[in-house]
C-alpha positions in Angstrom: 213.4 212.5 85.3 214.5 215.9 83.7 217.2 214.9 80.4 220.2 217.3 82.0 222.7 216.7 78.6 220.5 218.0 76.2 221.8 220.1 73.7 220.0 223.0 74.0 217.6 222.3 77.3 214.9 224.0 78.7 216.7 226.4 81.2 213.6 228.6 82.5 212.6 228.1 85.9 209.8 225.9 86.2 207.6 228.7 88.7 208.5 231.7 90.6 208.6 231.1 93.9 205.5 233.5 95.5 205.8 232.5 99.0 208.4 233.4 101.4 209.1 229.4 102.1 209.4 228.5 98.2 211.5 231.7 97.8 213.9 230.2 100.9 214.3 226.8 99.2 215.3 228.7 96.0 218.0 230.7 97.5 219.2 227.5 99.3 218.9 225.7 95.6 221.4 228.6 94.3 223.7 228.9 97.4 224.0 225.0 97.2 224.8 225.1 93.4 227.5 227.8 94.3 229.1 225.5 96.8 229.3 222.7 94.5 230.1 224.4 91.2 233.1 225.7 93.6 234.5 222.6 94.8 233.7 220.1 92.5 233.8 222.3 89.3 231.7 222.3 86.3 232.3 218.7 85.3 231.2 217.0 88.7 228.4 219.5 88.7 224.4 217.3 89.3 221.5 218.2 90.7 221.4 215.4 93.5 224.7 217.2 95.1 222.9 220.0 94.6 220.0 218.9 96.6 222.1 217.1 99.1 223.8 220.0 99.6 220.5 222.2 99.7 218.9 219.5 102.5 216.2 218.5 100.2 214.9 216.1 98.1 215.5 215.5 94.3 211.6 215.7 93.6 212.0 219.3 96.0 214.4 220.8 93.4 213.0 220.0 90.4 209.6 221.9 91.2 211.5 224.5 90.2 214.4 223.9 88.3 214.3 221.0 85.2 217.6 220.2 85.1 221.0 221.6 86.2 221.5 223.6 83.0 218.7 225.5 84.4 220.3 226.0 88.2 223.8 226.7 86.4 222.2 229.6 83.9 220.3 230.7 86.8 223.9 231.4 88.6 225.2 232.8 85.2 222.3 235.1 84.9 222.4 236.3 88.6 225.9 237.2 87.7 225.3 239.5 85.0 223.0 241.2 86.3 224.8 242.1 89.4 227.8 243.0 87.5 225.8 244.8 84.6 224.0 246.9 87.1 227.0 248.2 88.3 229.0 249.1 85.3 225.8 250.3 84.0 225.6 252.9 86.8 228.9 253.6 86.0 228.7 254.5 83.0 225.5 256.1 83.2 227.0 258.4 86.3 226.8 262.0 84.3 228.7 263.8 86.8 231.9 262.4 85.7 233.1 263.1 82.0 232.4 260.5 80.0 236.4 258.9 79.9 236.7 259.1 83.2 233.2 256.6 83.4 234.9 254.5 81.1 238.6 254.2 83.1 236.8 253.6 86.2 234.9 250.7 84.8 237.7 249.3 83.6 239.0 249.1 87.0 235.7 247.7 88.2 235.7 245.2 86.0 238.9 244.0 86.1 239.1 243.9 89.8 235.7 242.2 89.7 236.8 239.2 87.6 240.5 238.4 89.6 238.2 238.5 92.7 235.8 236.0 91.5 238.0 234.2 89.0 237.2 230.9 90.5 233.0 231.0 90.1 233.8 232.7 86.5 236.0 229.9 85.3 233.1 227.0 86.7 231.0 229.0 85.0 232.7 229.4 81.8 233.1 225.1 81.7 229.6 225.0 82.6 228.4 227.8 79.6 228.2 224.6 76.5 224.9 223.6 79.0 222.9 226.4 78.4 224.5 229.3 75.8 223.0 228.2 72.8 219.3 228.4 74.5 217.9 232.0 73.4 217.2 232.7 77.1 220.5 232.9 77.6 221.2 234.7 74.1 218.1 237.1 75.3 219.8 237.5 78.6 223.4 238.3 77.1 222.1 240.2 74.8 220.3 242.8 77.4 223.1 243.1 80.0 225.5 244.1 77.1 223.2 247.0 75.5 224.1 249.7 77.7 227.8 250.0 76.0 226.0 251.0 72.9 224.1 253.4 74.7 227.2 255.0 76.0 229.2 254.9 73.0 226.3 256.3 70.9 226.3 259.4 73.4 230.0 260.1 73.1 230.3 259.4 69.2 226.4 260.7 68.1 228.1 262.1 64.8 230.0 258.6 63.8 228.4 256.3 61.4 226.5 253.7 63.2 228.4 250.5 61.9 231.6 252.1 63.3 229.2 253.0 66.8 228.5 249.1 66.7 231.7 248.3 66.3 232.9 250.2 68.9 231.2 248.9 71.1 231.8 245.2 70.4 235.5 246.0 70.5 235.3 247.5 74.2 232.7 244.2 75.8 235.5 242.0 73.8 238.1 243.6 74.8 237.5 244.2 78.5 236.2 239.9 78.4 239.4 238.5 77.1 241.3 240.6 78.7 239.8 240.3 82.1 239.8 236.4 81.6 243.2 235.8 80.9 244.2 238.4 83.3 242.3 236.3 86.6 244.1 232.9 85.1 245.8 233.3 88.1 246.0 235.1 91.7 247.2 239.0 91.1 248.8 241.9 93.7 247.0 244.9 94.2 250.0 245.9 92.6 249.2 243.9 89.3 245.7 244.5 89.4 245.8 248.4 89.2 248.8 248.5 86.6 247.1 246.3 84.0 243.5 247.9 84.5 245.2 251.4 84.2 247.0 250.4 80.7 243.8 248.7 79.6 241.7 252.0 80.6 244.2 253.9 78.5 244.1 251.6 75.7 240.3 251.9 75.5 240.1 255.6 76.3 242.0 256.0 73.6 240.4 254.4 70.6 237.4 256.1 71.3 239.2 260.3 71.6 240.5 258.4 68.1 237.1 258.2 66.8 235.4 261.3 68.4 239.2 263.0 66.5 237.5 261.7 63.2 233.5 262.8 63.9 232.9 266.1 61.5 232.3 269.3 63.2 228.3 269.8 64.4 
């Protein structure tokens, strides 16, 4: 059987599922894991209430996932990429100037993680299972490139180590903030007062920098 406390297991998906059946016993795999991460939390998390859950067998799940580090990354990654596509296109939207991409993200964001505060915080207990594996590091490090891409277009005469550290500042930023801010439930009320000062805040720093670029 498949070591599941490893320290830094072997997370990839065994195969991709080709056929439409193996592709529906995957998406039953992941919608199971979602109910359980849910209810029983990050600690109570295996892969037999997984599979119970699913309506298959043990032997069924682990043709394609190894372990529940695996199934639990595979959630985490699913996550970022659906919220990375959508701030991406954010930001990326040119017909809006390039603050006003920023604020609305802000919003986006923030709403995003009071929303689903309770799958991020099983998520976050579950990270220590699979962060330190460089798919994850690989995968992290993808979904966060496209705030360098935007700050290198709005600062292109700024040094590059103060472009990078731009950038860091706003993913770091936005995280911690947007973590402790879903702690607990939040009024629309709430919600759209503290994204507003955090757009502001950000918005900010960065007409503080352009301020400091020499002229072209």
């Amino acid at each position: 059987m498949p070591q599941n406390d490893r320290l830094t297991p072997r997370i990839s998906t065994r195969k991709e599922p080709k056929q439409i059946r193996s592709a529906s016993v995957v998406t039953a795999i992941l919608q199971a894991a979602t109910q359980v991460l849910a209810q029983e939390g990050a600690a109570r998390f295996t892969t037999a209430r997984v599979a119970e859950r699913a309506g298959i067998s043990i032997g069924s799940l682990y043709q394609y996932f190894p372990n529940k580090a695996a199934i639990l990354f595979r959630l985490q990654q699913d996550e970022w990429q659906q919220n990375s596509a959508l701030l991406k296109k954010t930001l990326q939207d040119e017909r809006l100037p390039p603050l006003e991409r920023l604020s609305r993200l802000v919003h986006i964001f923030v709403r995003s993680e009071c929303e689903e505060a309770g799958m991020r915080v099983a998520l976050n207990d579950a990270a220590p299972l699979y962060r330190d594996a460089p798919e994850a590091q690989e995968a992290k490090a993808g979904n966060e490139s496209f705030f360098q891409d935007f700050v290198t277009a709005f600062l292109p005469l700024t040094p590059e180590a103060d472009r990078v550290q731009a950038a860091e500042l706003l993913m770091v930023t936005l995280s911690a903030v947007g973590h402790a801010f879903s702690q607990r439930p939040r009024t629309e009320e709430e919600i759209e007062q503290r994204a507003s000062a955090l757009a502001d805040m950000l918005c900010s720093y960065l007409q503080s920098l352009k301020r400091q670029e020499p002229l072209p």
